[in-house]
N, C-alpha and C positions, 0 to 999 in steps of 0.2 A: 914817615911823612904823615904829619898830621894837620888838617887844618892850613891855615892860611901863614906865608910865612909875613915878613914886613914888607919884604918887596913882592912880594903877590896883590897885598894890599893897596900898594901904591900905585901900581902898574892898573888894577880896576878902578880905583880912584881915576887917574889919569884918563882911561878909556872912557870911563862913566863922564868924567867934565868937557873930555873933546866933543865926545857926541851930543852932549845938551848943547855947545856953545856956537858947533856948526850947525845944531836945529834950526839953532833960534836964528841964527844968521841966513839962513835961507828961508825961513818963513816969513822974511820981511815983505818980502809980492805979496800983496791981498789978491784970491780970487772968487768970483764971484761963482755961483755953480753951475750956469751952462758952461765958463771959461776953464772953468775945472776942466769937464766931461770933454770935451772937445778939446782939450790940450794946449786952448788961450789962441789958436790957430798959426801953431808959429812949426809945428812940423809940414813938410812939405805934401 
């Protein structure tokens, strides 16, 4: 076992684009920095 095989590669590939695509999708909220720190006041 050496190195990466092709599907090792693909599989990080795949993990590496899920996680940019669901960043980016949840960092569509702007927040501002007290709405930050205080958690936007939506826990109870």
């Amino acid at each position: 076992m050496q190195g990466f095989t092709k599907i090792d590669l693909i599989i990080l590939i795949a993990y590496l684009s899920a996680v940019l695509f669901a960043g980016l999708h949840f960092s569509k909220k702007e927040m501002k920095g007290k709405e930050y720190f205080k958690g936007d006041g939506t826990v109870p």
